[in-house]
N, C-alpha and C positions, 0 to 999 in steps of 0.2 A: 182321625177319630173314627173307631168304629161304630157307625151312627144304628140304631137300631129303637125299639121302643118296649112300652113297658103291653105284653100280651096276653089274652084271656088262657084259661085251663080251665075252661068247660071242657068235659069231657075226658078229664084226666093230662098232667102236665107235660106230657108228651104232645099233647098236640098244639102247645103253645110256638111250635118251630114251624109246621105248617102256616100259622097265619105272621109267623115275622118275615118267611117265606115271600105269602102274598103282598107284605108293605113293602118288600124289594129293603129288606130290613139284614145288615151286617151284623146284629146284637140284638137280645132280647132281656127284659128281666121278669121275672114271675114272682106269684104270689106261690110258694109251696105249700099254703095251706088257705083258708078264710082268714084274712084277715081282721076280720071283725070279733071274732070267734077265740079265746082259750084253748078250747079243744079242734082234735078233728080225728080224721078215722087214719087208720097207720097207712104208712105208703106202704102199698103191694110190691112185692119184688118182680112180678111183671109189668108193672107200671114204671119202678127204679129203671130196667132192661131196654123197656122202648124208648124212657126219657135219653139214655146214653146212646143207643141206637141211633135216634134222631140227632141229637148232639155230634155224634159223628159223622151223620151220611150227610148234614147239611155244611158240616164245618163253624156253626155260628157259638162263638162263647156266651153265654147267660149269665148272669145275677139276679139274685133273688131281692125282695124285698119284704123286712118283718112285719110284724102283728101292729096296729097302730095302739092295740089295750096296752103294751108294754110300758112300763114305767119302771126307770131303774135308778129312779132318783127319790121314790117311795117311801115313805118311813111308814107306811103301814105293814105290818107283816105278813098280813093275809094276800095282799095284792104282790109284796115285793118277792113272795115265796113264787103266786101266780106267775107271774111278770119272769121271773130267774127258770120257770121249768118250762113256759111257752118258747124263750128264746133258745133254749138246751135242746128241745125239740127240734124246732124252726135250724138250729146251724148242723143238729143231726141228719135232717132231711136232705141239706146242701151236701156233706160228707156222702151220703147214701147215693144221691145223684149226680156227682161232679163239680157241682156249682161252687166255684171258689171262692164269692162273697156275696155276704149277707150284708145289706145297709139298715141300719135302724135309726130311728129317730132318740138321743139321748135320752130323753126323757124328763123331767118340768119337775120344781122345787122352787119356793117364794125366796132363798138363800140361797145363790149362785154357788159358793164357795163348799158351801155343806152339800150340796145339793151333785156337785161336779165329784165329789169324793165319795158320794153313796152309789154315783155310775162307777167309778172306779173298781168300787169294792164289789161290786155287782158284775161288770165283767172281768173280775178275778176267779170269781165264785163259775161263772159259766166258763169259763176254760180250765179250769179243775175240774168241772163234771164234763170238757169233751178235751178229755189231754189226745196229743198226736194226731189231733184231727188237721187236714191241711185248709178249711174253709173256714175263712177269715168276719171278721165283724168291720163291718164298714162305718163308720159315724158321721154323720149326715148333718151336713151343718142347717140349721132350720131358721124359718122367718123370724123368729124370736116371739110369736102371739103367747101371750097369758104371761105365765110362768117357767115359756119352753127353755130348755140350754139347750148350750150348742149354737146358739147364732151368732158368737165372735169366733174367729181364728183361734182368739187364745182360749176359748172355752177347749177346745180340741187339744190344742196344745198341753193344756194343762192335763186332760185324762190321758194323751200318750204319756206323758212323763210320771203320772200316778200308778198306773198299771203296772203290773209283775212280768207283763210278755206283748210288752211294746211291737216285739213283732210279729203277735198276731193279730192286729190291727189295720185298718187301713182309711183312706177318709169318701166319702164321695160330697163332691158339689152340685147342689142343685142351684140352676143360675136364678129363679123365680128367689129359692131363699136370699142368694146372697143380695141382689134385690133389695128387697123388703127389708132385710136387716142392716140396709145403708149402702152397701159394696156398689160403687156404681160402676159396674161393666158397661152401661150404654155405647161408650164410644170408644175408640182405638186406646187415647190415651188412660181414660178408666178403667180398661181390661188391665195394660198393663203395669198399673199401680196396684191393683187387686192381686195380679197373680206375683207381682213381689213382693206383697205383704205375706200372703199365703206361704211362697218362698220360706221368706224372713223367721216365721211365725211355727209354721208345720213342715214345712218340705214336698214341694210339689211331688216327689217321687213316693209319697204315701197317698198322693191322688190317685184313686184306684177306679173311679168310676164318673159319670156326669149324669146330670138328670139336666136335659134340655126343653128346660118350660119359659115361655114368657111369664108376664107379671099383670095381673087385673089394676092392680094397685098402682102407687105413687113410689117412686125411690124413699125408703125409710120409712115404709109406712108397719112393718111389724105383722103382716099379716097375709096369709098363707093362699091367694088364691090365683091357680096357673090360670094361662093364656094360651092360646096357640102362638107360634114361633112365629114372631113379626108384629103381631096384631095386639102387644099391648104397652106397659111403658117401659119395657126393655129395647125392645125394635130389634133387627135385622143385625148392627152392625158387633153386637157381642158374641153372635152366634159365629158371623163373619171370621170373628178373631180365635175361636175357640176349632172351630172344622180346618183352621190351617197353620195352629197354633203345631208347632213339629215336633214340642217335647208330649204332647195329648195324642201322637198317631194311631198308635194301636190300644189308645183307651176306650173305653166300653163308652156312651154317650146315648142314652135313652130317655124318649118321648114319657110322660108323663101327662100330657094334654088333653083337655075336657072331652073331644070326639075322636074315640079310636079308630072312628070309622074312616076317619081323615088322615089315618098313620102315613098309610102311602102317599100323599101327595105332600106333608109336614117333611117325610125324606127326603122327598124330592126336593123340595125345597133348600133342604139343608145341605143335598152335597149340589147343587148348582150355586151354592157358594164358596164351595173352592175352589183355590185360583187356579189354574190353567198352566203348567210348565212347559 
């Protein structure tokens, strides 16, 4: 696994490789724009040049991460218009910079079924407005709080097989969601029942990314709050199974965690548990 974390662009997104740099970080993911935020101001084409510059002089691949206002399970129209042009933006910005995948959060509906078919038709709609682009949309399986989808396998499964261009798609796991929404990787044997559901379900080889968070929470508790790596009710031994897990080696595996200021030593951590040949 390429272990790396999720890092600041203060200062313009170019300089998010300097400080994955300083975490002794193999991967990085960024926010290409405010996440909080709708709008934002156009990348500069000498900002595009150094983010690619960097990107090359360091060798480290990135992933982005989208807007958390996105909803694409919306039946309002004024939000789901919002919602379809912030993400049209957002996988525009990854095209302009390199970045080959976007993860978003589905997006929440009180009707699973209704709700999994408005994502559908939602990212139909935003890969008609970016055809030929090679920068992928990730679907992020999530703790399942409120009304979120996406926090079963088959919620995933079902918008791959809904969609027009299944293969512009991809999935990433966050282990804090899978967590929270029941999956219990705690121990050797819980990894590997999880990741052959997943198998079974999605196709591990659409696994495109990892967000490496522990869990505040209780297994199955539905609710969204990271840990640092070790220190909460996931512990040590799923992280164990995933940094030496061999079909995951060259996948992307980024921190997520409350203090970024602790990036470097949460890596350190993370590859001093792989085994030793």
């Amino acid at each position: 696994m390429l272990i790396g974390a999720h890092e600041s662009v203060a200062g313009g997104v170019s300089q998010a490789f300097t400080r994955a740099e300083e975490h002794g970080a193999r991967s990085l993911q960024i926010f290409t724009k405010n996440a909080r935020g709708w709008s934002a101001p156009a990348l500069s084409d000498p900002e595009r040049r150094a983010f690619r510059a960097e990107a090359r002089r360091t060798g480290l691949p990135a992933i982005a991460h989208g807007s958390y206002l996105v909803n694409l399970a919306t039946e309002d129209p004024v939000l789901r218009e919002r919602s379809l042009s912030c993400m049209t933006e957002e996988l525009t910005r990854c095209e302009r910079l390199g970045i080959r995948s976007l993860v978003i959060h589905p997006g929440a509906h009180p009707d699973e079924r209704r709700g999994l078919r408005l994502v559908a038709q939602a990212l139909d709609e935003v890969h008609r407005r970016t055809p030929r682009f090679r920068a992928r949309v990730c679907l992020e399986i999530t703790a399942g709080q409120g009304n979120s989808l996406g926090w079963r396998f088959w919620h995933l499964a079902e918008l791959l097989s809904q969609v027009a261009r299944e293969d512009r798609l991809g999935v990433c796991l966050d282990t804090c969601h899978l967590f929270a929404a029941g999956y219990d990787i705690s121990t050797e044997h819980g990894y590997e029942k999880v990741m052959a559901e997943c198998e079974a379900t999605i196709g591990l080889e659409r696994v495109r990314c990892f967000h490496l968070n522990d869990c505040k929470k209780p297994l199955g508790c539905r609710v969204d709050r990271h840990e640092e790596v070790g220190k909460g009710s996931i512990g040590r031994e799923a992280f164990r199974c995933l940094v030496n897990d061999p079909r995951f080696v060259n996948t992307i595996g980024v921190l997520e965690t409350p203090f970024p200021e602790r990036y470097g030593q949460a890596i350190r951590l993370l590859e001093s548990l792989r085994r030793r040949r």
